[in-house]
N, C-alpha and C positions, 0 to 999 in steps of 0.2 A: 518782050511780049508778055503779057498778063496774062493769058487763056494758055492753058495745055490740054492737047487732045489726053481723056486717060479711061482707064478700065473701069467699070463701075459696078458692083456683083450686087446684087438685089433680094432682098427676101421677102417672100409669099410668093403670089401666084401671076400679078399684074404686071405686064410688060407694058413700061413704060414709053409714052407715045413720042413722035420726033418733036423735036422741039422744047419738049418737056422742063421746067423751071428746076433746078436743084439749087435747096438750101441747106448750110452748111452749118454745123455748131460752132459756137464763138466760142473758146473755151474763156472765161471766165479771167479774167486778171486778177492779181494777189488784192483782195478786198482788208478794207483798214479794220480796226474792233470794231464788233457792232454791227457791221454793214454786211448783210444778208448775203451770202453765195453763193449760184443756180449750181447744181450738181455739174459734177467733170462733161457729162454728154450732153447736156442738156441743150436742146433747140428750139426752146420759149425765145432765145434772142435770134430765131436762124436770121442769117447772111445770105442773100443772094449770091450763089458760089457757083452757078454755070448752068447748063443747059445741055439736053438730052440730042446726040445728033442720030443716032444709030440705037436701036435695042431691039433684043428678040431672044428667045426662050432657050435656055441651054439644056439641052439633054445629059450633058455629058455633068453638067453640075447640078440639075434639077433646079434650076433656077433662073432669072433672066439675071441678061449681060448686056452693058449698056457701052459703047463711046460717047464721051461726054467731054467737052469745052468748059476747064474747072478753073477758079481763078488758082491762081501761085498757092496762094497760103492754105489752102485746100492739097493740097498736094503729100501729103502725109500718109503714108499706110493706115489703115484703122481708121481716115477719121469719116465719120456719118455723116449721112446727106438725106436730105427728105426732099419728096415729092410729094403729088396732092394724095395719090394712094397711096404709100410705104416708104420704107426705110434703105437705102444702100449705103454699101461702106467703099469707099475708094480703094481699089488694088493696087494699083500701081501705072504709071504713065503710059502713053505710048509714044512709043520715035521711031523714026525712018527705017531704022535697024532693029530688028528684033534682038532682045538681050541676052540672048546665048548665044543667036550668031556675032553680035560686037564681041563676044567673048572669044571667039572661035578664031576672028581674024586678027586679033589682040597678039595671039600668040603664031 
């Protein structure tokens, strides 16, 4: 499967609407002499990296929180993601199991 459901935390004020396009930084491959190199974050080459299924205003972090449908290589902690109004950065996946409780029955 390409697509993972994952967490998406958001900065400003704009909750992101369903459906919502997210693009994703390319990071940049080792460039030869000479040949110019977009900064680490940069998202002048964004990627079409997923789409917004779920999002609304978190109290608890002052901030919106999205579920989103990210390709694989998105899947990174830290990495940015833009939409038509702002920025989010990817938290971490979601699965069937919540990752404390996998931890809980683990043991």
């Amino acid at each position: 499967m390409n697509r993972h459901l994952a967490l998406v935390e958001f900065s400003g004020d704009a909750v992101p609407p369903r459906g919502a396009e997210l693009r994703g930084d390319e990071r940049p491959a080792e460039t030869t002499e000479g040949a110019k190199a977009s900064p680490p974050n940069a998202v002048s080459a964004a990627k079409a990296s997923g789409h917004i299924t779920r999002a609304a205003w978190s109290p608890a972090r002052n901030r919106p929180l999205a579920m989103a449908y990210l390709r694989r290589e998105f899947l990174t902690p830290g990495t940015k993601l833009q939409w038509e109004h702002g920025t989010g950065v990817f938290v971490r996946e979601i699965t069937a199991t919540p990752p404390d409780a996998a931890d809980s029955q683990n043991n």
